[in-house]
N, C-alpha and C positions, 0 to 999 in steps of 0.2 A: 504494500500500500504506500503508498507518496506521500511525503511529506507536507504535503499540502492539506491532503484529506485529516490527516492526523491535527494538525494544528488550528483548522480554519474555524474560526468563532460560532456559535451556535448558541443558539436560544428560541425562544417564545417567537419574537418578530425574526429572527433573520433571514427564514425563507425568504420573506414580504418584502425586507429590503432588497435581498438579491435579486429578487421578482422585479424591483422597480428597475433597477440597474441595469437588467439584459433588457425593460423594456424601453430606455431610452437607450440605448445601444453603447454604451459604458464597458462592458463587461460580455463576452461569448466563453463558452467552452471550446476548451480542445476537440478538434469533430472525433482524433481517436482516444485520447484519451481525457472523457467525460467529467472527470473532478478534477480536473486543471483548469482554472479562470485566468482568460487572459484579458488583458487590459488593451480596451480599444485605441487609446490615447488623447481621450478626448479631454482640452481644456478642463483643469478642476473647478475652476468657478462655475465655466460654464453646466460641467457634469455637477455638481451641487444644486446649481438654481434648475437644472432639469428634473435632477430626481426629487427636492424639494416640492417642487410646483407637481409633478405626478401624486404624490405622496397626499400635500393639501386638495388637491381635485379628486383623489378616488376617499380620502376617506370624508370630504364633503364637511368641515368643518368639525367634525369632530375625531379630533385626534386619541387614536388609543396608547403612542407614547407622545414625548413631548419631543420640538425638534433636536435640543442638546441631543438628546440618546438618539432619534433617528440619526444622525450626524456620526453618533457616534459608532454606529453599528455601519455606516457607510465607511468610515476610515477603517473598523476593521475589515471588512472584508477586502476593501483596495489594498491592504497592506498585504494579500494573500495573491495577491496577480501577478501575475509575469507581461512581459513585455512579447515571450513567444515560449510555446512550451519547454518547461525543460525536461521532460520526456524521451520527444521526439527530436532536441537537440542532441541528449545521451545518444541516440540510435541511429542519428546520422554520422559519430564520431568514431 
């Protein structure tokens, strides 16, 4: 198992975060290997006021965390991305 899966944050909300993050296109999986998050490279600001603004539109003003901890479950999971898999870089070497 990769050391990604072993380490990546988890709780109550984090599917939901992730959920937001692949849906502004933030974040994709590795196509072969499926628990590798890679980082699209999209501006942080602008990827924050993205998934912020999804976040306030789907849950329609009533927020089930507050944004500090959305925020904060969005920097962990970013801190778990790669730039390109390191998988399929091991297996190109």
């Amino acid at each position: 198992m990769s050391r990604t899966k072993d380490f990546m944050p988890d709780g109550i909300y984090y599917e939901d975060v992730k959920n937001y993050l692949f849906q502004i296109g933030a974040i994709k999986t590795c196509p072969i290997h499926g628990n590798i998050l890679i980082d699209r490279g999209l501006d942080e600001r602008e990827m924050y006021a993205r998934v912020t603004s999804a976040y306030k539109k789907d849950c329609s003003g009533d927020l089930p965390i507050s944004y500090s901890a959305f925020h904060e479950l969005v920097q962990d999971i970013m801190r778990y991305t790669f730039d390109a898999c390191p998988e399929c870089r091991h297996a190109m070497e």
